[in-house]
C-alpha positions as CSV (number, residue, x, y, z in Angstrom):
1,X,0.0,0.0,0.0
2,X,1.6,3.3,-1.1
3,X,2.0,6.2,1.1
4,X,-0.3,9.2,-0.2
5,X,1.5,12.3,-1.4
6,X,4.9,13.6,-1.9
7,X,5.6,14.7,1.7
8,X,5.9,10.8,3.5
9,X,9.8,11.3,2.5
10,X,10.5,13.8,5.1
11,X,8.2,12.4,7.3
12,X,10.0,8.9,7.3
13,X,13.4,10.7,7.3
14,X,12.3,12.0,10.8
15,X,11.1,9.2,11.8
16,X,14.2,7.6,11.6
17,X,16.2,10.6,12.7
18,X,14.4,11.0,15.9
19,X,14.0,7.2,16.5
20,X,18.1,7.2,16.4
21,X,18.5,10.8,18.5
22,X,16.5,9.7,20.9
23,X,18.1,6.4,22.4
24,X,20.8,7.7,24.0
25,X,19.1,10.6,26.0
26,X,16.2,8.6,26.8
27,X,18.4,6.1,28.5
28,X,20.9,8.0,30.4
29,X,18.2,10.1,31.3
30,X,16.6,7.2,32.6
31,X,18.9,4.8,34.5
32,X,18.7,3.4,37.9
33,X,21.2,4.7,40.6
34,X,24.2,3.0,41.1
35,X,23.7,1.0,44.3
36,X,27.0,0.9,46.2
37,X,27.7,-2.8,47.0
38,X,25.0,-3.8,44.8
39,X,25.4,-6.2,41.6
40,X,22.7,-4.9,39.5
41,X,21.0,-5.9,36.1
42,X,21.6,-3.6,33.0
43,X,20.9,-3.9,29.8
44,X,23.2,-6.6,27.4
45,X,25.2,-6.8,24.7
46,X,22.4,-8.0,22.7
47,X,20.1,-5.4,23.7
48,X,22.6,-2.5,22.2
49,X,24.1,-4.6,19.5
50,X,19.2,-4.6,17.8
51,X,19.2,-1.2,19.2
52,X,22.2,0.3,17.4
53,X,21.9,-1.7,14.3
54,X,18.0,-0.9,13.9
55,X,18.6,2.8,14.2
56,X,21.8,2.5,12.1
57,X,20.0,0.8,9.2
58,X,16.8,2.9,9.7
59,X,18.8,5.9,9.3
60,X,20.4,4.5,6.3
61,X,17.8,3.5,4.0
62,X,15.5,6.4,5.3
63,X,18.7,8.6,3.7
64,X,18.7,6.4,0.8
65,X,14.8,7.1,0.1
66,X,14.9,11.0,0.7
67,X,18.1,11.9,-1.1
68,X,19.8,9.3,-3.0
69,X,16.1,7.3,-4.9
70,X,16.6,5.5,-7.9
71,X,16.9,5.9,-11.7
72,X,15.8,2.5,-12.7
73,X,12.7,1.7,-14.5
74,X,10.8,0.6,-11.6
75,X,12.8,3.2,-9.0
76,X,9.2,4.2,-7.3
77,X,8.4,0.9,-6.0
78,X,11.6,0.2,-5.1
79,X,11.7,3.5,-2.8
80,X,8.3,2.2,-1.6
81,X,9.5,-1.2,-0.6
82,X,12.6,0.8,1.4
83,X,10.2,3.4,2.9
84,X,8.7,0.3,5.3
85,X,11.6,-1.4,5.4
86,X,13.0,1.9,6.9
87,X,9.8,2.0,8.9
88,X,9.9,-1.4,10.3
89,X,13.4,-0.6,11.4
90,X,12.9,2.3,13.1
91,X,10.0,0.6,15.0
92,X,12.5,-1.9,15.9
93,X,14.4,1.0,17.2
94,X,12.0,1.9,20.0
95,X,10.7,-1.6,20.8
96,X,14.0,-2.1,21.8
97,X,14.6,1.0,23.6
98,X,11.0,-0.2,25.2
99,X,12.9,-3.4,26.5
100,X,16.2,-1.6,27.1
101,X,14.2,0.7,29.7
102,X,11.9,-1.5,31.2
103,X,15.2,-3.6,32.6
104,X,16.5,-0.4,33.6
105,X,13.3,0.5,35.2
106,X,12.9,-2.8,37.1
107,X,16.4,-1.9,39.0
108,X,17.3,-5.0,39.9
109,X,20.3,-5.3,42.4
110,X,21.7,-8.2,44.7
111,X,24.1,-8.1,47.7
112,X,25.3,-11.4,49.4
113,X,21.6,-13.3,49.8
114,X,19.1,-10.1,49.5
115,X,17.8,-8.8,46.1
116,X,16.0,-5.5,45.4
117,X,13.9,-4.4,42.8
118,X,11.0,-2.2,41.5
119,X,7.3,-3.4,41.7
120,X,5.3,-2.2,38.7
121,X,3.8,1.1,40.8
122,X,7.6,1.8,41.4
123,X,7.9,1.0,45.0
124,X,11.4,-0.7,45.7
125,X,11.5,-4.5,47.1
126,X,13.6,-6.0,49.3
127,X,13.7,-9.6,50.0
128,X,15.7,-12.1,51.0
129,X,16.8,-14.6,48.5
130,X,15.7,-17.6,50.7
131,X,12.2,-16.2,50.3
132,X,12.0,-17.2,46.5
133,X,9.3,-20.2,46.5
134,X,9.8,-21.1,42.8
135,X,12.0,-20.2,39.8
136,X,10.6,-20.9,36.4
137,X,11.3,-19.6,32.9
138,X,7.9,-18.5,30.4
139,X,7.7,-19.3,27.2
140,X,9.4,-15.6,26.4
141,X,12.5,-17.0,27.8
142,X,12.3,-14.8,30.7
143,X,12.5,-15.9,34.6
144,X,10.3,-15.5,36.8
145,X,11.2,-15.9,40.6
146,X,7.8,-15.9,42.7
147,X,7.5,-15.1,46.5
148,X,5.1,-16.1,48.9
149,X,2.8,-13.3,48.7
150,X,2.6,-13.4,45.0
151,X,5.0,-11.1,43.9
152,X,6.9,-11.5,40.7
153,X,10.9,-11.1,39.9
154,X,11.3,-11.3,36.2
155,X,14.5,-11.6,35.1
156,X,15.6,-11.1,31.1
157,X,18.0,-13.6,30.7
158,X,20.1,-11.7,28.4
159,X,20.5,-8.4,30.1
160,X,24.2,-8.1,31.8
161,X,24.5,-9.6,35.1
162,X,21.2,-12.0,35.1
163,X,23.7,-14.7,35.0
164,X,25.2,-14.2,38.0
165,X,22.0,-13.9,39.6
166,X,20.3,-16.7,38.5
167,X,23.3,-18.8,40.1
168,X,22.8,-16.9,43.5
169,X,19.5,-17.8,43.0
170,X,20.1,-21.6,42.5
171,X,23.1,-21.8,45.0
172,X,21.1,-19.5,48.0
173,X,17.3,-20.8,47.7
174,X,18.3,-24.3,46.9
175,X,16.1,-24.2,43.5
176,X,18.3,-25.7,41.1
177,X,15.8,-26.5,38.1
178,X,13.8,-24.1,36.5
179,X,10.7,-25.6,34.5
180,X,8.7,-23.8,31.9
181,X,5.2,-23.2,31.1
């Protein structure tokens, strides 16, 4: 489906350009407080390797469309086709910035056998690691440590640092096997 008019070039051009400005504000902007003795959970290699490449290569093509185009006989579809593909990158752009902050918003942290992290309404939790009832990873790949009242730890198991919690985990609460659901 072609985009009406001769004004979606610029539009996608800012698209992409603010898609790609925005990541790094947003996220220093945004990031949990160093905790001082704390191991924390940030964001992975994985996580910046789809964010920078989806805003590189939305940038890229959204340049190609609004100032390089093509001469070839069939140059407008072309341009079409790389208009949503620059589109469908720069929307991976900000799901992935989406992810990236909601790790960083969770502030998860762990000294010796305690772990602390954000509830959804934003009210930081404290709990022993003992206290963990059952470890089990979702079909998403995620973890999810439950407590005894309910309450949910999930834990991305590619962000920087869930490794080393997961084994605290296993080694201090005694729950060895995860299962999934």
């Amino acid at each position: 489906m072609p985009l009406p008019g001769p004004f979606w070039g610029p539009i996608l051009a800012g698209a992409a350009g603010a898609a790609t400005a925005a990541v790094p504000g947003w996220l220093i902007a945004s990031g949990s407080q160093a905790m001082a003795g704390w191991e924390r959970i940030r964001p992975g290699a994985m996580h910046w390797t789809g964010l920078v490449l989806s805003a590189a290569l939305a940038a890229l093509i959204g340049y190609v469309v609004c100032f390089v185009g093509s001469s070839r006989a069939d140059g407008a579809t072309q341009m079409q086709i790389a208009g949503w593909m620059a589109l469908a990158f720069a929307s991976g752009t900000v799901l992935s910035l989406l992810h990236m902050r909601r790790i960083v918003r969770a502030g998860i942290g762990w000294r010796d056998s305690t772990v602390r992290f954000r509830a959804s309404d934003g009210a930081v939790i404290e709990r022993p690691i003992t206290a963990i009832r059952s470890l089990r990873q979702n079909g998403t790949g995620w973890f999810e440590a439950a407590f005894a009242d309910g309450t949910l730890l999930r834990i991305d198991p590619y962000a920087k640092g869930a490794d080393a919690l997961l084994q605290s985990i296993f080694d201090i609460s005694g729950k060895g096997r995860t299962t999934k659901f």
